[in-house]
C-alpha positions as CSV (number, residue, x, y, z in Angstrom):
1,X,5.0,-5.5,-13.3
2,X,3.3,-2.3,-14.9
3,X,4.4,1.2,-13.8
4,X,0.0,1.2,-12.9
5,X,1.0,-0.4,-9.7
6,X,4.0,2.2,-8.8
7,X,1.6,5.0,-9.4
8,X,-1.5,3.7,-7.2
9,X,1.0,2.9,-4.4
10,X,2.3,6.9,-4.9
11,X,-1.1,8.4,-5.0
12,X,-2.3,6.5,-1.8
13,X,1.0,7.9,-0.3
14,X,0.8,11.4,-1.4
15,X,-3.1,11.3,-0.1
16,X,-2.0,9.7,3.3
17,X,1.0,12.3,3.9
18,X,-1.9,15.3,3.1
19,X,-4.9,13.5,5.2
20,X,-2.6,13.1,7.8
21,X,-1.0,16.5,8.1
22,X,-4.4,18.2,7.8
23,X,-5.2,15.9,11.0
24,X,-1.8,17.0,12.9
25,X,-2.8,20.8,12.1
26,X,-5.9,20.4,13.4
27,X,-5.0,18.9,16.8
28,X,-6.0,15.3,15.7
29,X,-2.4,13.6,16.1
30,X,-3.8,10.1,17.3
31,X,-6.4,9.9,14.3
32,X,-3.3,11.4,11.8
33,X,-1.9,8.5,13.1
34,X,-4.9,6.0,12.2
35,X,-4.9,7.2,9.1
36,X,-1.3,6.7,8.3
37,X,-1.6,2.9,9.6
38,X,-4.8,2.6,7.4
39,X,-2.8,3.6,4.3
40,X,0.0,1.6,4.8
41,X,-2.4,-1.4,5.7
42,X,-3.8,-0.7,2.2
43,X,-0.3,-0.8,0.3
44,X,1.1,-3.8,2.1
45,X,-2.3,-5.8,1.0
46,X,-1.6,-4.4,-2.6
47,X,2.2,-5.9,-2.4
48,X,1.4,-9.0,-1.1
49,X,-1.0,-9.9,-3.5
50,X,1.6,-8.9,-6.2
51,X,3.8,-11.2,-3.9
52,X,1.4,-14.1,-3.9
53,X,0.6,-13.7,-7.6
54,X,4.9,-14.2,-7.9
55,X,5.1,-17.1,-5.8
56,X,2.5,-18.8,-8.2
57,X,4.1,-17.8,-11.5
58,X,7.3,-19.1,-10.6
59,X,5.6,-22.4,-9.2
60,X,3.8,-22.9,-12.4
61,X,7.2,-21.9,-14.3
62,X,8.9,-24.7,-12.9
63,X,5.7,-27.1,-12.4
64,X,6.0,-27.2,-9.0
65,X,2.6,-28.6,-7.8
């Protein structure tokens, strides 16, 4: 695992906690809200790739076909 993936995941939360606070300021609570699904939406897809891309290391480590 690079530290790459660690730092994308970060950014897309530091950019989801401001998108969504400038949202709740301006009265917008329910599309805040959206917008803080959407971003963890994005993350999860990111981790269960990584995920998938495990499962198939470790059944090609063991030749598990």
């Amino acid at each position: 695992m690079s530290v790459d993936i660690l730092f994308k995941i970060g950014a897309i939360g530091i950019l989801t906690a401001v998108i969504s606070q400038i949202l709740s300021h301006n009265g917008k609570s329910e599309i805040a809200t959206l917008a803080t699904l959407a971003g963890l939406v994005i993350v999860l897809v990111m981790v269960l790739s990584m995920i998938s891309e495990l499962f198939s290391t470790i059944k090609s480590l063991f030749m598990l076909y």
